[in-house]
C-alpha positions as CSV (number, residue, x, y, z in Angstrom):
1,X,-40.1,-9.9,-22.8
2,X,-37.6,-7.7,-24.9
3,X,-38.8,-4.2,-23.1
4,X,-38.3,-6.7,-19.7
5,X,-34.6,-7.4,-20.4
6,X,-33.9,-4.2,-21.6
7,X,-35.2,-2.3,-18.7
8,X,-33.5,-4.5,-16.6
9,X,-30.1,-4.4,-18.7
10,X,-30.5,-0.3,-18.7
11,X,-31.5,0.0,-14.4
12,X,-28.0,-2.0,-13.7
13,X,-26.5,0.0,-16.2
14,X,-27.6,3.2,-14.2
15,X,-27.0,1.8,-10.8
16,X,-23.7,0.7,-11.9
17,X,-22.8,4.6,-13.1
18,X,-24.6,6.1,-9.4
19,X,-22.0,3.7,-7.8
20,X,-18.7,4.9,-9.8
21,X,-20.1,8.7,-9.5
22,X,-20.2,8.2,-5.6
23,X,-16.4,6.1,-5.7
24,X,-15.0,9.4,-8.5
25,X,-16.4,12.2,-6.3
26,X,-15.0,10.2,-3.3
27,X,-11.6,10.2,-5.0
28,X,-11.6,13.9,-5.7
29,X,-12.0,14.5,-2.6
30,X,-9.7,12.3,-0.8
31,X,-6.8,13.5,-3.5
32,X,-7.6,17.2,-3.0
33,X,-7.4,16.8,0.6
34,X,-4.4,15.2,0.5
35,X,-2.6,17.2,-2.1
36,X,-3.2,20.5,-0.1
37,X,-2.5,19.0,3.6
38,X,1.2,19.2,5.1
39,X,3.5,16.2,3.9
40,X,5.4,16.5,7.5
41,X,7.2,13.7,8.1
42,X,6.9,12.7,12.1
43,X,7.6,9.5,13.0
44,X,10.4,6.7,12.4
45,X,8.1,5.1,9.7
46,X,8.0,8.7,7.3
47,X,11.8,9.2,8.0
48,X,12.9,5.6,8.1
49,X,11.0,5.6,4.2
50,X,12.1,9.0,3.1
51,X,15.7,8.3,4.3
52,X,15.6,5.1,1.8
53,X,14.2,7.8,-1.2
54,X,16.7,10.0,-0.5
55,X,19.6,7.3,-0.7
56,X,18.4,5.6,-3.8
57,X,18.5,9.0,-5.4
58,X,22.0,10.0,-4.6
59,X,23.7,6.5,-4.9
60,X,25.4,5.7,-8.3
61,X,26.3,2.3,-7.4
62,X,23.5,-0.8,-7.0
63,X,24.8,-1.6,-4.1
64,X,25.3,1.9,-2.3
65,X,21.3,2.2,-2.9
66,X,20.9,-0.7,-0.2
67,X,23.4,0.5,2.2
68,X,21.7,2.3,4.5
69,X,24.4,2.1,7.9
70,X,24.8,5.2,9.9
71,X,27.7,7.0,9.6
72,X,29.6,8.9,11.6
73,X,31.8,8.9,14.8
74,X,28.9,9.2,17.4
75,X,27.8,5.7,15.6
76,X,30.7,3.8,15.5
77,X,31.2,4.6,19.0
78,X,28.4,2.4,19.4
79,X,29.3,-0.3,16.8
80,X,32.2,-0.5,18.8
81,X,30.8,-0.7,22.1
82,X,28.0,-3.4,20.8
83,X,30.9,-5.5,19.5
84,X,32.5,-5.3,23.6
85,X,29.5,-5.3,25.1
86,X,28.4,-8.0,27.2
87,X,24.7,-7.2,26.4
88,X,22.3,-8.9,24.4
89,X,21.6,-6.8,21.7
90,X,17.9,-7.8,21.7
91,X,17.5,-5.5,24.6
92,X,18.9,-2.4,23.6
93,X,19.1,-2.8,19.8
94,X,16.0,-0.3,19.5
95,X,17.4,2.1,21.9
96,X,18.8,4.1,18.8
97,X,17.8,7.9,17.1
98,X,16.4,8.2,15.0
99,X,14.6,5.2,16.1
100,X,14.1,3.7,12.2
101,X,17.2,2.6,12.7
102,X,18.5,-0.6,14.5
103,X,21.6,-2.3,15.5
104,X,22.2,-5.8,13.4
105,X,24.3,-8.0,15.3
106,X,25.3,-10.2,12.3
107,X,25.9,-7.6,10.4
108,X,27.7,-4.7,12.7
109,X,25.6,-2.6,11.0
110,X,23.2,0.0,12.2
111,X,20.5,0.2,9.5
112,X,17.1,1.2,8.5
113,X,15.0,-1.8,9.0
114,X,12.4,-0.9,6.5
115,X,11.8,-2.7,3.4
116,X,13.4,-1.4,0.2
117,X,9.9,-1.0,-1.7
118,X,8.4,2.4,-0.2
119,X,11.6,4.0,-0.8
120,X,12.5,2.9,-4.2
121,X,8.3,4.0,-4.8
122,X,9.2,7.5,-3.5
123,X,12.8,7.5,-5.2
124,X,10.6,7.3,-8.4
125,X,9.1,10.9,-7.9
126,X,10.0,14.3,-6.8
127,X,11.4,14.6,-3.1
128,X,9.0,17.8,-2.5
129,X,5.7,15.7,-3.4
130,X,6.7,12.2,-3.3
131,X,4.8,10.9,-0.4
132,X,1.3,12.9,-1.3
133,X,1.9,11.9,-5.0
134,X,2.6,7.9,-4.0
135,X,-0.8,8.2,-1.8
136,X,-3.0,10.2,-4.7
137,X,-1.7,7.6,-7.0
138,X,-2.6,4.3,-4.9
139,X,-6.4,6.1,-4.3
140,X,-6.4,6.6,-8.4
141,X,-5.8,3.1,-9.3
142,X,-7.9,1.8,-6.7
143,X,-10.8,3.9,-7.6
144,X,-10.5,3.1,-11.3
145,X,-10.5,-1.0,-11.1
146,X,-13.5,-0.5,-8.5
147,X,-15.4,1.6,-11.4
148,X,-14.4,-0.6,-14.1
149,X,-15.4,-3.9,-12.4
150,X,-18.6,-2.2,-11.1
151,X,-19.5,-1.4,-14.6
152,X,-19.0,-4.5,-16.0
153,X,-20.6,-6.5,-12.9
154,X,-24.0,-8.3,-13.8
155,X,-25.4,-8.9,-10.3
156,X,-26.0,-5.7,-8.0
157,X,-25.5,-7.6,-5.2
158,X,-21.4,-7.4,-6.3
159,X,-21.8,-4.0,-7.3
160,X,-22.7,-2.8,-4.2
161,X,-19.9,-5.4,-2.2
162,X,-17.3,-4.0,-4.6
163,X,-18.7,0.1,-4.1
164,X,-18.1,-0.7,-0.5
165,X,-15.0,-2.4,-0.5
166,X,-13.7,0.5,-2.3
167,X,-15.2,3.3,-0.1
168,X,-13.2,1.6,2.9
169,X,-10.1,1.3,1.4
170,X,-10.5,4.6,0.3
171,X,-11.2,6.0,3.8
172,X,-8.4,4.2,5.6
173,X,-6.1,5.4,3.0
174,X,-7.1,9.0,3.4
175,X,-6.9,8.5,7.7
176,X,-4.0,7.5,8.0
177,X,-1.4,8.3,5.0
178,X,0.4,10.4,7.0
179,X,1.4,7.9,9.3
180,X,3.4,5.0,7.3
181,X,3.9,5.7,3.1
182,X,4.0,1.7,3.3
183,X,0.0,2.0,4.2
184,X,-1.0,2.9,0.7
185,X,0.9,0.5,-1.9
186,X,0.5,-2.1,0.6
187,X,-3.4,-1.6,0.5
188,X,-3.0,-1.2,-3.6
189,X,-0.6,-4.4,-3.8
190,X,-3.5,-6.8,-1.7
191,X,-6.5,-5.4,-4.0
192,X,-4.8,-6.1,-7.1
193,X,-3.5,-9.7,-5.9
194,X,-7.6,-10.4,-4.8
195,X,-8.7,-9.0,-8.1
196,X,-6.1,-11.2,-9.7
197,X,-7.2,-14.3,-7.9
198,X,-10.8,-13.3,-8.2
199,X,-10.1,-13.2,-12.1
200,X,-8.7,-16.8,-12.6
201,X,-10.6,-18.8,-9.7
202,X,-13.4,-20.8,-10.7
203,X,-15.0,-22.6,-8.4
204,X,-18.2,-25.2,-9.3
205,X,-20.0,-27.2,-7.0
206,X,-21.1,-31.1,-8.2
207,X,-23.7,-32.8,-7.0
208,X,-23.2,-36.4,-6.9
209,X,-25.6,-38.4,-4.8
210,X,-26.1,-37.6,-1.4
211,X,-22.3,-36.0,-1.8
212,X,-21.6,-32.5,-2.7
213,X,-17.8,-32.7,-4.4
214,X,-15.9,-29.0,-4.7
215,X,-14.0,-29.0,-7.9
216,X,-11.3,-26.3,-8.3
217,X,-10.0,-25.5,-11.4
């Protein structure tokens, strides 16, 4: 009965190390292929982000870091005309290069309408390698919570569940980086909040009767 357990204990053991080998070469090779592609940014989404890095980086002042209005008389030209304009601003308030940028009516601003998070992310690390570093980085720490829980996971049915999980997130992280930096700490952000939940749900089924009560606690 010992030699059973142990067997056992010492197969999931070994299927739990295959599973991290496939995740860590996986890794590797999404962070190599990253770190040695182009970091071009096309697109409003790259500039709209890297625009934010670049402002949170030169500001001084708090509040200049949030102040992200376009400057300059070709702009205000159009501040002013929006202010005249009979117009709803709803239908030409995207009509505006680069195009991360849109007209606020409330405000009389034309802004960046990104959230601050990417930026302040990339403001973090150096301009030259900040969006392939903030991408390598998010693959890192997904890969190493997926290896750690699949080594301490009992059941191979969760082991596999989590190999695969990871393998995905992985994959869509490595497609299509280059089109939003948001992609990857978003997808980093929503695996730790599940593994978080995951961690202190507890869910038990009681059997009373004919009535099955779900008790959450």
């Amino acid at each position: 009965m010992f030699f059973e357990v142990s067997r056992r204990t010492n197969l999931r053991s070994l299927f739990g190390i295959a599973l991290a080998s496939i995740i860590l070469i996986l890794q590797f090779q999404a962070c190599a292929n990253i770190a040695g592609s182009r970091s071009e940014i096309l697109g409003c989404d790259p500039l709209g982000y890297s625009q934010q890095a670049r402002i949170f980086r030169s500001s001084d002042k708090i509040s200049d870091k949030f102040t992200t209005d376009l400057k300059g008389n070709v702009y205000q030209n159009l501040r002013d005309w929006a202010r005249i304009t009979s117009l709803s601003n709803e239908g030409w308030y995207q009509m505006i290069a680069p195009h991360c940028h849109h007209y606020r009516d409330s405000s009389g601003m034309i802004i960046d309408q990104y959230p601050f998070g990417t930026g302040w992310l990339l403001s973090l690390l150096p301009e030259e390698y900040a969006r392939r570093w903030l991408i390598i980085i998010s693959i890192s720490i997904i890969s190493g919570i997926s290896i750690w829980k699949i080594l301490l996971e009992q059941c191979f049915s969760q082991k596999i569940f989590r190999s695969i999980n990871a393998i995905i997130l992985i994959q869509i992280i490595q497609d299509f980086w280059n089109k939003s930096d948001s992609l990857a700490p978003s997808i980093l952000i929503a695996f730790i909040a599940a593994e978080i939940a995951i961690k202190y749900s507890n869910y038990t089924f009681l059997a009373n009767g004919n009535k099955v009560y779900l008790a959450y606690y």
